[in-house]
C-alpha positions, -999 to 999 in steps of 0.1 A, spaced: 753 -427 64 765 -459 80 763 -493 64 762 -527 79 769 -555 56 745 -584 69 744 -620 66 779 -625 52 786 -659 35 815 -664 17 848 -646 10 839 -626 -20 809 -606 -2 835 -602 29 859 -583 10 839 -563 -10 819 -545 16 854 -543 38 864 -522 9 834 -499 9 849 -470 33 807 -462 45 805 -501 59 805 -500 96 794 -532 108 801 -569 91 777 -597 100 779 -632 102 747 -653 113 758 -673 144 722 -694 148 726 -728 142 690 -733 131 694 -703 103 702 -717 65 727 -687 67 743 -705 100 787 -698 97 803 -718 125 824 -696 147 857 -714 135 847 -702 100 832 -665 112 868 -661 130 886 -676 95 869 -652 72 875 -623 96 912 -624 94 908 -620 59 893 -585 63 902 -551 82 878 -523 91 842 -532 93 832 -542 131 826 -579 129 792 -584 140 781 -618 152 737 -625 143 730 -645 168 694 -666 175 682 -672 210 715 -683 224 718 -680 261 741 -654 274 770 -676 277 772 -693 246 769 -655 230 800 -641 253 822 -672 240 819 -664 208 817 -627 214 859 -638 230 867 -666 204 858 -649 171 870 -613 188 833 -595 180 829 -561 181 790 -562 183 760 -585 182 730 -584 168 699 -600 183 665 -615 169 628 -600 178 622 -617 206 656 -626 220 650 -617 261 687 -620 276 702 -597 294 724 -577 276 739 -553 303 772 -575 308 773 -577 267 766 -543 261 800 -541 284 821 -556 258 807 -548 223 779 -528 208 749 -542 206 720 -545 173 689 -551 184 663 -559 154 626 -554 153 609 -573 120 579 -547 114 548 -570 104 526 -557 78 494 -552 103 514 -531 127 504 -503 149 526 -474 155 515 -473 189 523 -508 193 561 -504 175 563 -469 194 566 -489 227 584 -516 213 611 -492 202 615 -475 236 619 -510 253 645 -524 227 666 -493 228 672 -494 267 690 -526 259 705 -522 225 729 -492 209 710 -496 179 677 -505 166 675 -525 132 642 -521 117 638 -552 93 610 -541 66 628 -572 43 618 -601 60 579 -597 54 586 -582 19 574 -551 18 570 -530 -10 578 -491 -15 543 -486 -20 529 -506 11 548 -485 30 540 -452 14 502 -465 16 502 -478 54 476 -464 71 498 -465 106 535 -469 96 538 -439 77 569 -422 66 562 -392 88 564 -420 121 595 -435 102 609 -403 103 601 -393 138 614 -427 148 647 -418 127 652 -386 149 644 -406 187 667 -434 179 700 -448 163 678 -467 133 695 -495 106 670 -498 80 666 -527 66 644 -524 31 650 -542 -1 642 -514 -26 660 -501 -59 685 -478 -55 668 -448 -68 638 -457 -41 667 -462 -12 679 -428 -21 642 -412 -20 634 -431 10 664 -419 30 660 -386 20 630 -382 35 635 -404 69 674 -402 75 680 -433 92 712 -436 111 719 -460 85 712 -495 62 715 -531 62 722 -541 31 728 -580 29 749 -602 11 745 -630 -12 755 -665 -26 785 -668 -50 777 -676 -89 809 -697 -83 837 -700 -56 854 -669 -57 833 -653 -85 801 -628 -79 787 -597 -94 782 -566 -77 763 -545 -99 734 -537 -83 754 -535 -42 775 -509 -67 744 -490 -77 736 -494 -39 763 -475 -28 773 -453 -59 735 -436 -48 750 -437 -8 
């Protein structure tokens, strides 16, 4: 299963998940108006540093052009782009992979996501479903009375799907098991000091992976 290491912030995180031989994808948040904003000078910095991973720049809702500048000044192999980004990506799609993520809110219909999916996926290689940023639970999603794990599932099979869903290990490995998503986001995290972090629980992470 393929992992993409998301929201890279410091050197530490960057070289850790290079070193993880299931990380495909490493992402940098390119939106000025994110706390997690690295300015491209830095993104291109911390990516010489590191071999292996595709360097991934999480952009906002840049235009087009200021996306393909950086896409040729940091040397991007993919992007990734918000909900309701709306550029055309057919010229960018020419020169790296693109992410496209959908943030799944907690009152959604399948039928609603079901269409949602087939429009994102004309314009994106891959479809990051984002169950983190509106915290859900394990339970709320085994519970949902529309987004159910058999529509995850079927989902899983139509379409390359990154999961995104902050869950314990032995959850993550139930969870996959019974969808098989192309693969996960798993993000990064702050230092405890420069040059200092633990990684026990990203280890239990990928020791279940």
């Amino acid at each position: 299963m393929y992992v993409k290491a998301s929201t890279i912030t410091n050197l530490s995180d960057a070289r850790y998940f290079a070193a993880q031989f299931t990380v495909e994808w490493m992402g940098f948040c390119i939106d000025e108006g994110n706390p997690d904003y690295m300015p491209v000078h830095v993104v291109k910095a911390l990516s010489e540093w590191v071999e292996g991973p595709k360097i991934t720049g999480e952009f906002g809702l840049q235009d087009e052009v200021v996306i393909l500048n950086a896409i040729g000044e940091i040397g991007l192999k993919a992007i990734q782009l918000p909900m309701f980004s709306n550029i055309p990506t057919g010229r960018i799609k020419s020169e790296v992979e693109v992410i496209q993520e959908i943030v799944v809110e907690k009152n959604a219909e399948s039928n609603s996501l079901n269409a949602l999916l087939e429009q994102m996926s004309a314009r994106a290689d891959y479809i990051l479903l984002d169950f983190v940023k509106n915290s859900w639970s394990l339970t709320e999603l085994l519970h949902h009375k529309s987004v159910s794990l058999d529509w995850l599932q079927r989902s899983c099979q139509q379409y390359k799907i990154l999961l995104a869903a902050d869950f314990q290990p032995a959850q993550l490995q139930s969870l996959t098991e019974a969808v098989s998503p192309f693969g996960l986001s798993i993000r990064g995290g702050e230092e405890e000091r420069p040059g200092y972090k633990s990684y026990e629980e990203l280890n239990a992470i990928f020791d279940t992976l």
